[in-house]
N, C-alpha and C positions, 0 to 999 in steps of 0.2 A: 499476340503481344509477347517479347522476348522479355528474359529478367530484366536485361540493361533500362529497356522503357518503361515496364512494369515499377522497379524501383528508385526510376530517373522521379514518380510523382509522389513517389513519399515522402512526409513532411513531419518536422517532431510536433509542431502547429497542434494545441495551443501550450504542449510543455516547455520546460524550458530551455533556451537555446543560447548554445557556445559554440565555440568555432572547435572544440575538441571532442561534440558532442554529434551523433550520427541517428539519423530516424533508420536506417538499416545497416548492419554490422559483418562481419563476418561468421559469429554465429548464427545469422537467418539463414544465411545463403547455405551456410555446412548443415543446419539443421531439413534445408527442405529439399538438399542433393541425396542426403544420407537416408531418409524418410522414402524420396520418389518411388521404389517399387511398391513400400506398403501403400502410399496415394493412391497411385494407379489399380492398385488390386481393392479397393474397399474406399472409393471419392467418395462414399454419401456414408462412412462413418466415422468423422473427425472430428477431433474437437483439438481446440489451441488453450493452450493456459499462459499468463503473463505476457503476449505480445506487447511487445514494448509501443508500436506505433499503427503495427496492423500489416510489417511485412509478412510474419508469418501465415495469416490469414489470407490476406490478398494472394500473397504467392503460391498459397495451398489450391485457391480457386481459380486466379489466372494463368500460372503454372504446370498445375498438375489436376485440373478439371474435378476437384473439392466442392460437392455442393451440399449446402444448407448446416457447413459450419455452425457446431457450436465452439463458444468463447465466453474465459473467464480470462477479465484483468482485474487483479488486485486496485491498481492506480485507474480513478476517474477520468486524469489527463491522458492516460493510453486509451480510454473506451471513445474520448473526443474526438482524439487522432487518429484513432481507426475509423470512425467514422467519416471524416474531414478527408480520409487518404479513401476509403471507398469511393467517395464520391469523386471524387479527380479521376480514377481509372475507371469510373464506369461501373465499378462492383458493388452499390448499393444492393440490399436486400439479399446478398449470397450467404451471410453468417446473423447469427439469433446471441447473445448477449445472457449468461446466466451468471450464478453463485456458483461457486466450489462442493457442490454436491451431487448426488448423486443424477440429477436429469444434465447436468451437465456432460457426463462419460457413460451413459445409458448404452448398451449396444455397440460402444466406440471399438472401434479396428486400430485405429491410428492419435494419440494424445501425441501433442508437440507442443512443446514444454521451455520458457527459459531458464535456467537456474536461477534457482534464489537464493537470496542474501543467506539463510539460515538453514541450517539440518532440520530444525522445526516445521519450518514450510514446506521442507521436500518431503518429509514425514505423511502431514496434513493429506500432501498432493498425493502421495504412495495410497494411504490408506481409504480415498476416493476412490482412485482408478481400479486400486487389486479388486476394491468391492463392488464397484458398479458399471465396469466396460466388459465388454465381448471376451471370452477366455481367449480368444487369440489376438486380444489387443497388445501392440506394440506402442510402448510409451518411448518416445524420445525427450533427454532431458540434453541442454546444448549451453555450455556458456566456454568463456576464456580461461585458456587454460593454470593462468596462475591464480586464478581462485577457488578454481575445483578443487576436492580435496577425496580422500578414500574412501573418507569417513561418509560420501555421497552413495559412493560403493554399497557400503553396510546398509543405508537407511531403504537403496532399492531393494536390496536384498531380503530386506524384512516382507515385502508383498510381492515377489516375484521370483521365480525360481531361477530364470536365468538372466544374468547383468554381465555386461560388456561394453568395454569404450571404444569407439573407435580412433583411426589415427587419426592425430591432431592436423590442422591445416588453417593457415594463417592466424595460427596461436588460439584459436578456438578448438574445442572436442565434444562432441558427443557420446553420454553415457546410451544405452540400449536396453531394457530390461521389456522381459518375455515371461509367461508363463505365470501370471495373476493367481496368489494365494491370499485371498481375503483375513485380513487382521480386524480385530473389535478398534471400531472408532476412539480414538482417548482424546478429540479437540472439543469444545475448549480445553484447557487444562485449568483450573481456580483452583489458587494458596491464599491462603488467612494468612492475614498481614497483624497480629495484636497488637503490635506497636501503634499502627496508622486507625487500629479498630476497623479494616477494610479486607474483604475477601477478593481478590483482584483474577479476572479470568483471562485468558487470552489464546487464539486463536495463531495455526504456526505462524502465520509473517508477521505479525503483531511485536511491533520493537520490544524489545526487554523482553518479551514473555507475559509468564505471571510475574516477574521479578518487580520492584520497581526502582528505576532508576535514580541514580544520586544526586540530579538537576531537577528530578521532578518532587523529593524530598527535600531540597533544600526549597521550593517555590512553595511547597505544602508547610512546612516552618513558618513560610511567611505572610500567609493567605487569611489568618485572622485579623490582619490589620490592612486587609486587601475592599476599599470603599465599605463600610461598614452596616451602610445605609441602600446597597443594592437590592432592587428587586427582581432585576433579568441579570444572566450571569451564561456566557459562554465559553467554554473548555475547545478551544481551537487548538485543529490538529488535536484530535484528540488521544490518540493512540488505545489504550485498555480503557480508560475513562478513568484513572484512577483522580483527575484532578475533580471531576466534574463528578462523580459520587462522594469525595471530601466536602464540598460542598455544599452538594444536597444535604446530608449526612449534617452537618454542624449547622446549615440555616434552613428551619424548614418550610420561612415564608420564600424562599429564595428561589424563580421559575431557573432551571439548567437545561442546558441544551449544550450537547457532546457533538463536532463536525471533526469531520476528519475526509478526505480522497479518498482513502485504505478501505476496500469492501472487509478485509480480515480486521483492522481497527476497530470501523463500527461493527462488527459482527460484536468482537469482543466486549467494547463498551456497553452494549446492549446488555451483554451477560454479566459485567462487573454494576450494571445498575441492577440487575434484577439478583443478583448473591447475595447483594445489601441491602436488600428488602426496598431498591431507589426505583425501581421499573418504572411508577405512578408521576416519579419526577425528575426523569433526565429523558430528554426527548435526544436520542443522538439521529444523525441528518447525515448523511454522504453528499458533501459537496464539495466544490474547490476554494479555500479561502472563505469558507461565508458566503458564498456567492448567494445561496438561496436564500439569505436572513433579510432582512429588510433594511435603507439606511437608517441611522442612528435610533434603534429597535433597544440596545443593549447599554446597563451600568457598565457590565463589570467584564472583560476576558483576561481569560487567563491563559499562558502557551509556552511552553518547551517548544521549541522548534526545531525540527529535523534541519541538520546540514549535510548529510549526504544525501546526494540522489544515484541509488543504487549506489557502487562502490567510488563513486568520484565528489569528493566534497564540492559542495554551492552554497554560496553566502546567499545568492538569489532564491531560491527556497522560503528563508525568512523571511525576506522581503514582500514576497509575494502574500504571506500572513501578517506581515505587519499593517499593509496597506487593505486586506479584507477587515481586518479588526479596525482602525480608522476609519471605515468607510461606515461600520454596523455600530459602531460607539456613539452615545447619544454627547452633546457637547457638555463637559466637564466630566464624559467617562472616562474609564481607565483604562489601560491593559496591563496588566503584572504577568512579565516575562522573565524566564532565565534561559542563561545561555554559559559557553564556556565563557572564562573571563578571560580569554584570550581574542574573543574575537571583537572584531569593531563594531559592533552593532545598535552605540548604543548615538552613531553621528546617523544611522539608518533610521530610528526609532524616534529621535526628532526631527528629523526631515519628512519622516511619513507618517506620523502620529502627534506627536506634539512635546510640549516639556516633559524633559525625564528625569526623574532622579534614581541616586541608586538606595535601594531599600536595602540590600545587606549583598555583602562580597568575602570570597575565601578565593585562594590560589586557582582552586576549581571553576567555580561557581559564582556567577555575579546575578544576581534579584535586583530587578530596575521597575519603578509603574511611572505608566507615560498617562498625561493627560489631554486626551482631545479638546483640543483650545478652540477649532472654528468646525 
């Protein structure tokens, strides 16, 4: 099988899909040309981090004869689609599914890697690999090249002695770093919040960080007058969990449950329940939208919603959590959302939930709770 048919069956299926939106990119194909001699010298010690859909993968084992792949995706909807796209090429069972730790780059020759959003994440990634791959592991990190930055430079250079990019090609590049020098773990990172009376942890891809965001303070403002009378209560999309240890935290007959896609999210929510003494009452879940929750299970959710996917904004994003929270809301529950008050979301939020009003509005920031009417 040549690349053209190999990547003729890749599918973004079940993420989500635009006509400006590709399940293989230019940085696969540069990441797996640039890589091919370390392939072929060391196929049974590889591991892929962040494949978006499972080119990377696929094309490490149908390409360059890669066997028993390991793979960490941050995103759920990639671990689908790589699975969804194995099957179409026939490459079921070639790759094994881990965490960002250390069994993951055990022994590894070859990490292939897409750039992430944040220096935090590349960090996370660095300080895995310098400590737990092969001394002669070659880490490739590959993304486009108007988002890379120097500063990616620096962070390789903290667990690796030698960093170099290669030349760019079809506006994508690949960084290279060689010669693994093991650094002291520092993920999670948890800051005391004494304002919020919250210690918030987070994990590198974990949006904000420890910080907390100014959409998720203004929804936390407004969440004492959020169904008062709840006793199931979900934090979708959860990110750190800081909505869903508030929560716990102020009611303590109140069952939580933190969902999120992000394996770094729930890592971290896991750790901002258990900083705040909540471990015993926030159950956090990795799934898509709710999907594992049961229908109308849930009083109360609560949700900030991502609008980027990776670096290109989606309204569809939200939608696709407005209508898991509809589905899991028991009827006359709620969902208390913010979002920018810029965007339209709130003709989305009655159409796929029910009446809305707006709880409170700033130039920023609009606080809306929709109520499940059927």
């Amino acid at each position: 099988m040549d690349a053209a048919e190999l990547f003729a069956q890749v599918r973004r299926e079940p993420d989500v899909d635009a006509p400006d939106l590709v399940a293989v990119d230019a940085t696969d194909r540069l990441l797996l040309d640039e890589a091919a001699p370390d392939l072929a010298a060391a196929p049974g010690a590889v591991a892929v981090v962040d494949d978006g859909h499972g080119a990377l993968t696929l094309g490490a084992v149908g390409l360059h004869g890669a066997t028993g792949v390991r793979v960490h995706q941050d995103l759920l909807v990639g671990e689908l689609a790589l699975a969804a796209n194995a099957g179409r090429t026939g490459l079921t069972g070639t790759y094994t599914q881990h965490c960002l730790d250390a069994d993951l780059v055990r022994g590894a020759r070859v990490v292939l890697a897409k750039a992430p959003k944040s220096l935090e994440a590349l960090r996370e990634l660095v300080q895995v690999v310098a400590a737990g791959a092969d001394p002669a592991v070659a880490l490739y990190v590959g993304g486009r090249v108007k988002h890379m930055t120097l500063g990616m430079n620096d962070v390789l250079a903290e667990g690796f002695t030698d960093v170099h990019a290669t030349l760019a090609r079809q506006k994508s590049r690949v960084l290279v770093a060689r010669g693994p020098r093991p650094v002291p773990g520092s993920f999670p990172v948890c800051r005391q919040h004494a304002d919020l009376g919250l210690t918030v942890c987070a994990h590198g891809a974990a949006f904000a960080g420890a910080k907390v965001d100014r959409g998720t303070r203004a929804l936390l403002a407004a969440l004492p007058g959020a169904v008062p009378d709840a006793t199931t209560a979900l934090d979708l999309g959860c990110g750190t969990g800081v909505l869903a240890a508030a929560l716990a935290a102020a009611r303590p007959g109140l069952t939580v449950v933190a969902a999120d896609q992000s394996a770094a999210a729930c890592a971290s929510a896991a750790a901002t329940a258990a900083a705040n003494g909540l471990a015993d009452r926030v159950r956090v879940v990795r799934d898509d939208a709710a999907a594992s929750l049961p229908d109308g299970s849930v009083d109360l959710v609560v949700c900030n919603p991502p609008f980027h996917l990776g670096v290109a904004v989606s309204e569809t994003l939200a939608h696709r959590l407005f209508a898991g929270a509809a589905r899991v809301l028991r009827p006359g529950g709620e969902l208390w959302c913010v979002f920018n008050s810029h965007l339209p979301h709130r003709d989305a939020l009655r159409r796929l939930v029910g009446p809305t009003r707006q709880v409170t509005r700033d130039p920023t920031f609009t606080v809306t709770a929709s109520t499940r009417s059927r």
